[in-house]
BAMI-18205 format. One record per residue (C-alpha): residue in one letter; z, x, y. Coordinates in steps of 0.5 Angstrom, whole numbers, plus 2048, in hexadecimal, padded with zeros to 3 digits. Layout:
# BAMI-18205
AZXY ...
//
This chain:
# BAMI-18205
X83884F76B X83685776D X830857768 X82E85E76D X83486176B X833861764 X83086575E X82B86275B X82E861754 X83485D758 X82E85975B X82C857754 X834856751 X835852757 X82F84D757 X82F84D74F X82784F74E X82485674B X81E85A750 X81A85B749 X819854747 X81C85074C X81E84974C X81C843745 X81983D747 X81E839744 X82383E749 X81F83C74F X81F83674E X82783574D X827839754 X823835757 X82882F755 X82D832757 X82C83475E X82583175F X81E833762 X81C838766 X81B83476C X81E833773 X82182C775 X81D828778 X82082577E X82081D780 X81A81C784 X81B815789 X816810788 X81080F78D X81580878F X81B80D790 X817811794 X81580B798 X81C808799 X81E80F79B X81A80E7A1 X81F8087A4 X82580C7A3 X82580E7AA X82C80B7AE X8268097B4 X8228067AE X8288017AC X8298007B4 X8227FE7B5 X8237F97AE X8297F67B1 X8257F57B7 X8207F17B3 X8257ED7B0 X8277EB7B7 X8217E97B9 X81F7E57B3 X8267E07B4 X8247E07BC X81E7DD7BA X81A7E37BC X8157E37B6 X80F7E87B9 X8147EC7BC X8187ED7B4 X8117EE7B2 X80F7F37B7 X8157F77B6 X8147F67AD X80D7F87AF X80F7FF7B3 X8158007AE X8108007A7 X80A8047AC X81080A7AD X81280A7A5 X80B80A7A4 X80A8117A8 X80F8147A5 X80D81279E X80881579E X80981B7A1 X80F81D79B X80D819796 X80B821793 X81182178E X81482678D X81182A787 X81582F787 X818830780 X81082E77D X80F835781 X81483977E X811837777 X80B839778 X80E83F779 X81083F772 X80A84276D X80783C769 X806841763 X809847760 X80A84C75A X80F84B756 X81284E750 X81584874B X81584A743 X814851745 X80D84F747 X80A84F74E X808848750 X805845756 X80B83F758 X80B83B75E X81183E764 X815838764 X81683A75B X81983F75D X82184075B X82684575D X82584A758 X81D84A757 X81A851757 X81485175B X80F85675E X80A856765 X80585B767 X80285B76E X801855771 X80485076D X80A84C770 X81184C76D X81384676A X81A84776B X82084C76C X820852767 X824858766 X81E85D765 X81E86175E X81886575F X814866765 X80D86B766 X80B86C76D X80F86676E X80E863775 X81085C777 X80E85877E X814855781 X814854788 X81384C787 X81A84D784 X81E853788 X81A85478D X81885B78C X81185D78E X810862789 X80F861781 X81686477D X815868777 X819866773 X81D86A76D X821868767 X82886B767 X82E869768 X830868770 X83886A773 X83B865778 X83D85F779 X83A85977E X83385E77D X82D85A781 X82885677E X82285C782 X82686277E X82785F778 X822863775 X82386276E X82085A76F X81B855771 X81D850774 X819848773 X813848777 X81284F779 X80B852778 X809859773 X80585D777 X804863772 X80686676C X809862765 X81185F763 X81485C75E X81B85875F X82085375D X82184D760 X82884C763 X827846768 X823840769 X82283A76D X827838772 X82B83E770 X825844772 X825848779 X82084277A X82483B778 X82A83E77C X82583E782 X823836780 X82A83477F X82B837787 X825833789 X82782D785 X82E82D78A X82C830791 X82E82C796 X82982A79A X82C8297A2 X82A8247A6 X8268267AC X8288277B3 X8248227B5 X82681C7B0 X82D81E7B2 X82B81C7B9 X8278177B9 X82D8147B4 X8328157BA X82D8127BF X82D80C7BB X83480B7BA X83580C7C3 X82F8067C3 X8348027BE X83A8027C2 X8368017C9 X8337FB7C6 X8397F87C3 X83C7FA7CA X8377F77CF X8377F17CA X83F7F07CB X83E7F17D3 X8397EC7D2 X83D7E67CF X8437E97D3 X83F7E77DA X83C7E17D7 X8427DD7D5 X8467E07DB X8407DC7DF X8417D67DA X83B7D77D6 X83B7D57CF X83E7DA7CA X8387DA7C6 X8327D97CB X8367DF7CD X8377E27C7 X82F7E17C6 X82E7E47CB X8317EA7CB X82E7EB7C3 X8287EB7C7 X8297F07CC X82C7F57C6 X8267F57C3 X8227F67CA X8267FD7C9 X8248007C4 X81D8037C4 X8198007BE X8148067BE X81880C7BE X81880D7B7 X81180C7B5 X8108107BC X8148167B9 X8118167B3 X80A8167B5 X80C81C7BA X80E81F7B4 X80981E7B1 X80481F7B6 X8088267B6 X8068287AF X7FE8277B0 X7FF82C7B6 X8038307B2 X7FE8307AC X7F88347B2 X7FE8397B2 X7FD8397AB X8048377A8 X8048317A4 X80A82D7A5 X80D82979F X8138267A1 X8138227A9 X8198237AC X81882A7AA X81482B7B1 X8198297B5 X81E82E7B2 X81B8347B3 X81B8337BA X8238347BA X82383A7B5 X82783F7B6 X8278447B1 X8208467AD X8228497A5 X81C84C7A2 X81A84F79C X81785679C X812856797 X80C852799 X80F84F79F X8108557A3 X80D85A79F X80685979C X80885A795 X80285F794 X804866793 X80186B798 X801873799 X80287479F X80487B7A0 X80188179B X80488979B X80188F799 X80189679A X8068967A0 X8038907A4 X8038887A6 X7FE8837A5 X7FF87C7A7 X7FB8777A5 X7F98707A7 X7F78697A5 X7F98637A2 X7FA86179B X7F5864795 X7F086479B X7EC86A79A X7EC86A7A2 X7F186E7A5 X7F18767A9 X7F487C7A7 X7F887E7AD X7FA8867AF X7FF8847B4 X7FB8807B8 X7F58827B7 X7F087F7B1 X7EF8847AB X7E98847A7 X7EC8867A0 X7E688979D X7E788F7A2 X7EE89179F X7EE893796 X7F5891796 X7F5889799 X7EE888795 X7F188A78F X7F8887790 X7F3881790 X7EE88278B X7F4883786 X7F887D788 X7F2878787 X7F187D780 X7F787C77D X7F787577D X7F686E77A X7F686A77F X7EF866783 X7ED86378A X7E985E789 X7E585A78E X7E485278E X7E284F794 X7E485379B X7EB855797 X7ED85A792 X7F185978D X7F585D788 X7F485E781 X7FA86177E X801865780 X802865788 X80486C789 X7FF86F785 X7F986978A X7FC86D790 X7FA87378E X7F387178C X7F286D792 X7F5875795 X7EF878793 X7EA872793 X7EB87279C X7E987A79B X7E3877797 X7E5879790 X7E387478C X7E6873784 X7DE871782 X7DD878785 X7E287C782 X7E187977B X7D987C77C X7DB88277E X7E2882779 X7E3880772 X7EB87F770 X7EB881769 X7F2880768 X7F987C76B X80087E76B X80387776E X809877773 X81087776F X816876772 X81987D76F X813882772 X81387D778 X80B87F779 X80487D776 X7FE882773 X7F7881773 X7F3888770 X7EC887773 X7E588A771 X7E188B776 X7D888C776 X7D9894774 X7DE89276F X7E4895772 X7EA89276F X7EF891775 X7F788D775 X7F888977B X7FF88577B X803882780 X80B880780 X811881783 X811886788 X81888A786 X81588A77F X80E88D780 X811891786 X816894780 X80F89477C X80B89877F X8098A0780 X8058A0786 X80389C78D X7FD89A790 X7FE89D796 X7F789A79C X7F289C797 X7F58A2793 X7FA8A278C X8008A578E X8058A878A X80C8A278B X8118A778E X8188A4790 X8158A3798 X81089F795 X81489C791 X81A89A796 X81489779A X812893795 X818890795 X81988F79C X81288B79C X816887796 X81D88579A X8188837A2 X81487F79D X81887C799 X81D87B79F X8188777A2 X81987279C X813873799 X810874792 X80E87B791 X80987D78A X80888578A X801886786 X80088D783 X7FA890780 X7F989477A X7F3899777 X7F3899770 X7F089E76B X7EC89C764 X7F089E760 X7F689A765 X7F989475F X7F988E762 X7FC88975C X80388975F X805888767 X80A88E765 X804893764 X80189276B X80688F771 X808895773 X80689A777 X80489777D X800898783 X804892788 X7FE89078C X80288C791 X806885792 X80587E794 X80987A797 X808871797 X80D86B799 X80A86479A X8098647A0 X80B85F7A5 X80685A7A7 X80385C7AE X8058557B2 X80C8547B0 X81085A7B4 X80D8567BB X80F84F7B7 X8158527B6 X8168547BE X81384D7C0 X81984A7BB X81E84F7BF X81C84D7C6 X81D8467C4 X8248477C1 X8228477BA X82684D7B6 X82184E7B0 X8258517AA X8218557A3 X82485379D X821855797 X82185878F X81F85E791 X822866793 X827867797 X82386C79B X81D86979B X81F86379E X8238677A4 X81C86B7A5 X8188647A5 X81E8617A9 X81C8677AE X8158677AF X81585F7B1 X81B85F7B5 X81F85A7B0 X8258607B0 X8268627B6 X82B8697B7 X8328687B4 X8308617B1 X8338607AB X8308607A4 X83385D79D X83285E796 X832858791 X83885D78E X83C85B793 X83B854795 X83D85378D X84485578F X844852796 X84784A795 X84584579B X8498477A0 X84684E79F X83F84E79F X8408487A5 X84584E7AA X83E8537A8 X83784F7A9 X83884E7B0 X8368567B1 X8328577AA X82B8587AB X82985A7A4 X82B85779E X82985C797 X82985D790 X82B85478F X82A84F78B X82884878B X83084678C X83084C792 X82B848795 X82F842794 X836844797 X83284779D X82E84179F X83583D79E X83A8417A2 X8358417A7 X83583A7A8 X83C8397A8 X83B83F7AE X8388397B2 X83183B7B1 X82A8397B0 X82783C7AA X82083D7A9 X81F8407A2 X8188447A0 X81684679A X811845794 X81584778D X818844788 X81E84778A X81E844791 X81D83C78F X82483A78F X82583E796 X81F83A799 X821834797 X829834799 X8268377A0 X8268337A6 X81E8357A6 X81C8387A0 X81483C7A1 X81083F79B X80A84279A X80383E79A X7FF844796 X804849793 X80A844792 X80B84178B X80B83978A X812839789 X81383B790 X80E838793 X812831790 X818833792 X81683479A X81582F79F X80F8337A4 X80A83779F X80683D7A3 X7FF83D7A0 X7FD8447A3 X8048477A1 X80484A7A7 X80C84B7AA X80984A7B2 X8088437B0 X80E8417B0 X80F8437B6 X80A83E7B8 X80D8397B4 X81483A7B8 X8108397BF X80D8327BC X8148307BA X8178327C0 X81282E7C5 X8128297BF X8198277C1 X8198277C8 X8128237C7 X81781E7C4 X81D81D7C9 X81781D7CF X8148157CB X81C8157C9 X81D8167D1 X8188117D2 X81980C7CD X82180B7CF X82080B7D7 X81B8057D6 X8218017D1 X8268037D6 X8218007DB X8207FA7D6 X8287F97D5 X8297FA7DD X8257F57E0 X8277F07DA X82D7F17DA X82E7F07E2 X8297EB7E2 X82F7E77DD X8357EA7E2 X8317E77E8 X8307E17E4 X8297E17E6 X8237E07E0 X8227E57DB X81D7EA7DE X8187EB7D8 X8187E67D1 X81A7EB7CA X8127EB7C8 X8117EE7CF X8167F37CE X8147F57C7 X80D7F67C9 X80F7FB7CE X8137FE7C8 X80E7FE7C4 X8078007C7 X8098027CE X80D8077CD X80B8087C6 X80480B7C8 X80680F7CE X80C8127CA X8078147C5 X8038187C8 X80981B7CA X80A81E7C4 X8048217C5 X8068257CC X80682C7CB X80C8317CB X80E8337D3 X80C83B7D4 X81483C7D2 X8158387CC X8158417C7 X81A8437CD X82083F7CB X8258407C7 X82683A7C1 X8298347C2 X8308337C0 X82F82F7B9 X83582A7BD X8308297C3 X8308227C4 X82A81F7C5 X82C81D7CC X82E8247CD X82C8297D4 X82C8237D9 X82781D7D5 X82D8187D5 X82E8197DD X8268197DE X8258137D9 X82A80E7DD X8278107E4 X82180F7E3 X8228097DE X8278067E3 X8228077E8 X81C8047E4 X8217FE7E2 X8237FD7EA X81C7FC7EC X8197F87E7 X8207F37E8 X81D7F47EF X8167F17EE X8187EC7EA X81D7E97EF X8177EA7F4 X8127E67F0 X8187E17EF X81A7DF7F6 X8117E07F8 X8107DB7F1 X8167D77EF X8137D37EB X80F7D77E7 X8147DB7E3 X80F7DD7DE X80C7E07E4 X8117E47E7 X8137E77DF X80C7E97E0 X80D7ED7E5 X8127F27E3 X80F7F27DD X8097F57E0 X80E7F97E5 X8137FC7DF X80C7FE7DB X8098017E1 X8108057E3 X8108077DB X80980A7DB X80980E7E2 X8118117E0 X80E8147DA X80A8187DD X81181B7E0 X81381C7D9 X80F8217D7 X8148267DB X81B8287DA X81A8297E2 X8168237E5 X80F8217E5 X80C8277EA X80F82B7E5 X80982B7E1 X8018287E2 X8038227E1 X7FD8207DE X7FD8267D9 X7FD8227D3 X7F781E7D2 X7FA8197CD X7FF8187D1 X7FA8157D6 X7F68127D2 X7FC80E7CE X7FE80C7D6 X7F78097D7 X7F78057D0 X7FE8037D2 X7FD8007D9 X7F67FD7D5 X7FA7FA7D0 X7FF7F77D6 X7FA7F47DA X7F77F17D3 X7FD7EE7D3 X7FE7EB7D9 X7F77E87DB X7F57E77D4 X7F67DF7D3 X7F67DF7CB X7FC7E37CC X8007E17D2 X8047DC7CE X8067E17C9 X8087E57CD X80B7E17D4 X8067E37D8 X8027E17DE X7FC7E47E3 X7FF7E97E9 X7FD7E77EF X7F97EE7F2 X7FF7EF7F8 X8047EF7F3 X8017F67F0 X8037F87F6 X80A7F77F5 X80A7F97EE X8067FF7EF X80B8027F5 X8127FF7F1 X8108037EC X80F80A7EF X81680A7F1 X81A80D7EA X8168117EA X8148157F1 X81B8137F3 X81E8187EF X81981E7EF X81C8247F2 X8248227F1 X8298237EF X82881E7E9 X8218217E7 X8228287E8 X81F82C7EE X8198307EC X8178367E8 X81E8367E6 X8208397DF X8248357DA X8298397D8 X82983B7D0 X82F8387CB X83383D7C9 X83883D7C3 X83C8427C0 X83B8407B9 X83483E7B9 X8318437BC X83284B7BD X82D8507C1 X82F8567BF 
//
C-alpha cells in the first residue's frame, strides 16, 4: 500500500480509525483477531540433537561409517571402535563449535519497543508494541522506539534514527505531507517511521499502517527465514574427494578379486581381502584433522580479533573474490566529523577522529591556532552555541549525546578548547527557536555577562546566505555585496561537491526593545559568520585494507542506503571506485531483471540509495557470476544479504544482534582491516589443509600399493589392518595436525583467489601425492620383501619391519609437505609443532614396537639394531629422490595464480 502518497484523512478512510480518539478497545481487540499481534514470526530452531546430527552429514563422514560397518563384519572390532571413536570426536568439535543457534529473529524483536503511547477510547494509554493494529494512533518523542510502521499525522522537530534500516548515517527529518511518485525508498519516505528505528529529537504523532510480518522489518524477517545459505567451497571439495576414494576403493577391491580368483584363490578370501585394503584406503582421520584445523583456524582468528561462528566459514574466506560492504559503520565511522570550515574568503581543514576533541586546524599545510583569527573563533563558538547536542567522556572514549550533526560541530569547538561547560559560564540561552523543515534553520537568542542580547542561528547555507545583510569579512562586518555573495556560493558548490554536509552559522545583535516572541521577528538580517562542512568520515586503516584486497585480486564493492554523491566521494577517497568505475542507484536496480543487473555487476563499484531487496539481488547476481561473495555489515538492512553470502561479516561493536546472528565471522573491533586478515588466515588455511591432504593420501596410497603388489606378487600381507589404521590415526594424525598449524608462505596475499571449482587436487597435488606415495609404497614393499628372505619364518617380523619403514617415510616426507616447491623451499623445521608431533609419533612407534603388553595387539616384535640401518636409508628415498625434479617443482619457482574470467575482475 502507498501509505506516503496519501493525505492524512485518506489514511484515516483507509484504516478505518480517527486521529482524535483513536481506536476502542473492543475495535482493537476484533483486529488483533483478524490479523494477529504485532510480532515477527519466529522461525523453527533445530534441536541441540539436530544440530548434532547435522555433524555426520558429510559424504566422508558416511564413507568413514561405512568403513565401520566393514570392519565389524571382517571381525576387525578395535578397528570399528577406533574409526566410531574418531568419527563421534569430529562431530563432537563441530558441535560445539555451531551450537550458537541462529537468533536472528529473537534479535529483530528486541528491536521492537516492548511499551508504547497509544490512543484508545480517545485516551492516551501506555500498551504493549505487539497490541498494537493496523489503525491505532500513536505518538513518540526523542528516544522512544517505534513499535510499528506509521504514517505520520503531526510531527515537531521530528528526527528518526534509521541507519540500522536504510543504511544512511544521518537522522532524517521527517514531515508530514503527502510524498509524489511511485516506488519511493524506504530513506525518503520522509512522512513515516519505519519499526525499529530510533526518535533522535522532536515529538510525532501517527496512525499505524503496518504490523508484524508485514512492517519494513517483518519484510526483512521474512527474507532471512528464506535465504538460502551456500555450501561452502570446502564441504563441496571435500565432498568430491570422498566420492574419488569411493570409486578407487571399489576399484582396488574389484582388481583384488579379479587377480586372486584369476591365480585361483577363493573368491571370498579374495573378496575379503579386497574389502580389507579398501578400507586401508581411506584416511580415517582426515575429517577430524580438517575440523581440528578449522578450528584451530578460529582461535588464531579470535587474537585478530574476529570472532567466527559458523566453521567452514574459515576456509571460504580464502577464496573470496568479491568483498560488498555497507558504508556506514563499516567504512565509515558513523560519527559525523567537521572537516572543512569557511569564512571570509579562507579554507581550513580540520583534523581527528570522530567526536574526539583532538584534532588541528590546517591553513594549507601549516597548523593554524584558531584563536588568532575572529572569523574561525566565532564560526566555532557559535556552532557549538547554537546547539543541543553533548560530548560525554566515559572510560577513554567519548560518546554522543544527541543529534550527530549538531555533536560534530561541538566536537569542532571542543579541538579549539571551546567548551559547552564554558560557553554555558559565560552565555545564558534565553530562548530557542528549534529547527523546522520550512525555515530550514535553528535560533538560539543569547544573553551574555553585560547583558547584551544577541541571535546566533545556523542552517542551510543558501537560506541564511538569502537572509543576511552583511559578512564577517577576517575580522571585520562587512556590507554582503554581489562579489561577496558569489564568493559565498563558490565556497558552497566546492564544499558540497566534496559530499560533505554544510551548516552556515549566522550572528545577530539585538536591541531591547528587538520582540523576541516569534522566530519571524528576529531571524533576519543576518550577519553570516562562515560554513561548516561535515562527512562521516572514513575509518583510517580501510583505504590500505582496500589496497592489500586489490593486490590479492579481491574487487571491493560499496553498497549502501546512503546519497549518491556522498557514496562516490567516500568511494573515492578509499579507493573502492576507481576512475570511470560505475555507480548504480537502488532506482535503477529495481527496473533492472537478473539478466540486467547480472551483465552491470561486473564493473559496478557503488551500489546507492538500496534497499534490503537491492542488497539481496546483488549478492545473488554476483554468485551466479561465478564469485565468492563476502557480505560486510552491521544493520537490520544487511541481515538477509549477510546471510545468503557465501561469507557473511558483521560489526562486533556498531553491529545490531540481527546482523550479528546472521553472519558467519563477527569482527569485535569493527574495524574493515580485519577482514583482510581474515582473508590472509583463510587462505593459508586451505593450503594448510591440502598440504596434510597431500600427506595423508601419499601415505594410503602407499598403504594400497605395497598391499596391493604384496597380493598380485602373492607373497604375505606387508602390515595387518590394526597396524595400518594406527599409521592413519595417530602417525599421520599428529604430524598432520600440526600442519594445520604452519604459517602462511611469504606470497599467500599475492595471489589471485582460487577458482570455487578448484579441485582439491588442483595446481600439481595429484601428481605429487602418487609420486611420493608411489615411491613410500615401493620401499616399504622393499624392506618387508628383505626382512622376509632374512627371517622366513618370523612374518610378524618382517610386517614390523615395514610398518617401521612406512611410519619413518610418512614422517621425514612431512617435512617436505610444508612446501608447493620441496623441503629446502622453507626452514624445514620452521614449525615447531611439527617437530614435536614427529618426535611424539616416532615415540609412539617405538612404544609400539618394543612394548610387550602391546606387541600382541599390534603384530609387532623387537627390531634388531642393524635393521634400523635399512629402515632409516629406505625411508629417505621418497622424499630426497625427488628434491628438485620435475615432480617436485624447481626451487623458488612461483606458483602461477588460478585466473577465471567469471570469478574474478582486476580492474
Amino acid at each position: 500500500m502507498n501509505w506516503y502518497g496519501m493525505r492524512a484523512h485518506e489514511v484515516e478512510e483507509r484504516t478505518n480509525t480517527n486521529v482524535k480518539v483513536g481506536l476502542t478497545e473492543k475495535e482493537a481487540e476484533g483486529r488483533i483477531k483478524k490479523f494477529g499481534t504485532n510480532e515477527l514470526d519466529e522461525a523453527k530452531r533445530p534441536s541441540a540433537l539436530m544440530v548434532f546430527l547435522a555433524q555426520f552429514k558429510d559424504f566422508m563422514v558416511l564413507v568413514l561409517f561405512g568403513a565401520t560397518i566393514v570392519s565389524a563384519f571382517l571381525g576387525e572390532y578395535i578397528d570399528s571402535i577406533a574409526i566410531v571413536a574418531i568419527v563421534i570426536i569430529n562431530g563432537i568439535l563441530g558441535f560445539f563449535q555451531e551450537r550458537k543457534a541462529e537468533k536472528s529473529l529473537e534479535a529483530l524483536k528486541e528491536l521492537a519497543a516492548p511499551q508504547v503511547t497509544v490512543m484508545r477510547n480517545g485516551k492516551w494509554v501506555k500498551a504493549p508494541s505487539k497490541a498494537l493494529v493496523l489503525g491505532d494512533v500513536i505518538k513518540f518523542s526523542s528516544g522512544d522506539r517505534i513499535g510499528a510502521d506509521v504514517r505520520l499525522v503531526e510531527a515537531s522537530s521530528l528526527y528518526i534514527e534509521e541507519s540500522a534500516l536504510t543504511g544512511e548515517s544521518v537522522p532524517v527529518q521527517k514531515k508530514v505531507e503527502a510524498l509524489q511518485g511511485q516506488d519511493v525508498s524506504i530513506g525518503d519516505q520522509k512522512n513515516m517511521a519505519f519499526m525499529g528505528t530510533m526518535i533522535t529529537r522532536g515529538a510525532g504523532t501517527g496512525v499505524v499502517v503496518a504490523t508484524g510480518m508485514n512492517t519494513a522489518m517483518g519484510q526483512i524477517a521474512n527474507m532471512l527465514q528464506n535465504a538460502e545459505q551456500m555450501e561452502t567451497p570446502l564441504q563441496r571439495r571435500l565432498e568430491q574427494l570422498g566420492k574419488i576414494l569411493i570409486i578407487v576403493a571399489l576399484i582396488l577391491t574389484a582388481l583384488v578379486v579379479l587377480a586372486g580368483v584369476y591365480q585361483g584363490n577363493e573368491v571370498y578370501h579374495m573378496f575379503l581381502a579386497g574389502v580389507s585394503l579398501a578400507v586401508a584406503a581411506i584416511p580415517e582421520g582426515l575429517p577430524a584433522i580438517v575440523t581440528v584445523a578449522l578450528s584451530l583456524g578460529v582461535q588464531r582468528m579470535i587474537k585478530k580479533r574476529a570472532i567466527v561462528r559458523k566453521l567452514p566459514a574459515v576456509e571460504t574466506l580464502g577464496c573470496a573474490s568479491v568483498i560488498c560492504s555497507d558504508k556506514t559503520g563499516t567504512m565509515t565511522q558513523n560519527k559525523m566529523m567537521v572537516t572543512h570550515m569557511w569564512s571570509g574568503g579562507e579554507l581550513w581543514k580540520v583534523t581527528g577522529q570522530g567526536y574526539e576533541p583532538k584534532g588541528s586546524f590546517l591553513k594549507g599545510e601549516k597548523e593554524f591556532d584558531p584563536a588568532k583569527t575572529k572569523a574561525l573563533y566565532q564560526l566555532l563558538t557559535f556552532g557549538s552555541l547554537c546547539n543541543n547536542a553533548n560530548i560525554i567522556q566515559k572510560k577513554k572514549a567519548y560518546v554522543l549525546d544527541g543529534d550527530p550533526t549538531e555533536g560534530a560541530l561541538v566536537a569542532a569547538a571542543m579541538k579549539a578548547g571551546i567548551t559547552r561547560e564554558a560557553l554555558k559560564g559565560k552565555f545564558e540561552i534565553i530562548r530557542e527557536f528549534p529547527f523546522d523543515s520550512t525555515r530550514k534553520m535553528m535560533s538560539v537568542i543569547v544573553r551574555d555577562r553585560e547583558g547584551k542580547k544577541f541571535l546566533v542561528t545556523k542552517g542551510a547555507p543558501d537560506v541564511l546566505l538569502q537572509m543576511s545583510q552583511t559578512i564577517l569579512w577576517g575580522d571585520k562586518q562587512q556590507p554582503l555585496s554581489e562579489l561577496y555573495r558569489k564568493e559565498v556560493q563558490a565556497a558552497i558548490h566546492s564544499l558540497g561537491s566534496q559530499a560533505l554536509r554544510t551548516i552556515a552559522v549566522a550572528f545577530k545583535p539585538l536591541k531591547v526593545t528587538d520582540s523576541i516572541e516569534h522566530e519571524r521577528d528576529v531571524e533576519k538580517d543576518f550577519m553570516l559568520v562562515g560554513i561548516q562542512g561535515m562527512i562521516d568520515p572514513p575509518r583510517p586503516e580501510v583505504e590500505q585494507a582496500v589496497k592489500e584486497c586489490r593486490e590479492a585480486g579481491i574487487r571491493t564493492v560499496m553498497i549502501t542506503g546512503d546519497h549518491k554523491v556522498t557514496a562516490m566521494a567516500i568511494a573515492e577517497q578509499l579507493g573502492v571506485l576507481p576512475p570511470g568505475g560505475r555507480v548504480v542507484e537502488g532506482v535503477e536496480l529495481a527496473n533492472m531483471d537478473v539478466e540486467e543487473l547480472e551483465s552491470v555487476v561486473e564493473d559496478t563499484y557503488v551500489f546507492a540509495r538500496v534497499s534490503p531487496e537491492h542488497k539481496l539481488k546483488i549478492v545473488k547476481a554476483l554468485q551466479n557470476k561465478g564469485h565468492i561473495v563476502a557480505m560486510t555489515g552491521d544493520g537490520v538492512n544487511d541481515a538477509p544479504a549477510i546471510k545468503t553470502a557465501d561469507i557473511g561479516i558483521a560489526m562486533g561493536i556498531t553491529g545490531t544482534d540481527v546482523a550479528k546472528e546472521a553472519s558467519s565471522l563477527v569482527l569485535l573491533d569493527d574495524n574493515f582491516a580485519t577482514i583482510k586478515s581474515a582473508i590472509k588466515e583463510g587462505r593459508n588455511i586451505y593450503e594448510n589443509i591440502r598440504k596434510f591432504i597431500r600427506y595423508l593420501l601419499a601415505s594410503n596410497v602407499g598403504e594400497i600399493l605395497v598391499m596391493l603388489f604384496a597380493m598380485l606378487l602373492a607373497l604375505p600381507l606387508p602390515m595387518v589392518p590394526i597396524q595400518i589404521l594406527w599409521v592413519n590415526l595417530v602417525t599421520d594424525g599428529l604430524p598432520a595436525m600440526a600442519l594445520g598449524l604452519d604459517k602462511a608462505e611469504g606470497d599467500v596475499m599475492k595471489r589471485t583467489p582460487r577458482h570455487p571449482k578448484e579441485g582439491v587436487f588442483a595446481r600439481g597435488l595429484a601428481w605429487k601425492i602418487i609420486s611420493r606415495g608411489f615411491l613410500i609404497g615401493a620401499v616399504t614393499l622393499v624392506a618387508f620383501i628383505i626382512a622376509y628372505n632374512q627371517h622366513p619364518n618370523e612374518l610378524k617380523y618382517a610386517q614390523t619391519v615395514a610398518f617401521a619403514t612406512l611410519v619413518l617415510a610418512q614422517l621425514i616426507h612431512v617435512f617436505d609437505c610444508r612446501s608447493e616447491h620441496s623441503i629446502f623451499h622453507r626452514n624445514p623445521f620452521g614449525n615447531v609443532y611439527l617437530v614435536g608431533a614427529v618426535i611424539i609419533s616416532l615415540l609412539l612407534m617405538l612404544v609400539v614396537i618394543y612394548y610387550p603388553p602391546l606387541q600382541p595387539i599390534f603384530s609387532t616384535m623387537p627390531i634388531q639394531a642393524r635393521d634400523w640401518l635399512l629402515i632409516g636409508g629406505l625411508s629417505s628415498i621418497p622424499t630426497f629422490l625427488l628434491v628438485g625434479s620435475l615432480l617436485t617443482g624447481k626451487k623458488g619457482k612461483k606458483e602461477k595464480p588460478v585466473l577465471y574470467k567469471k570469478g574474478l575482475n582486476l580492474k
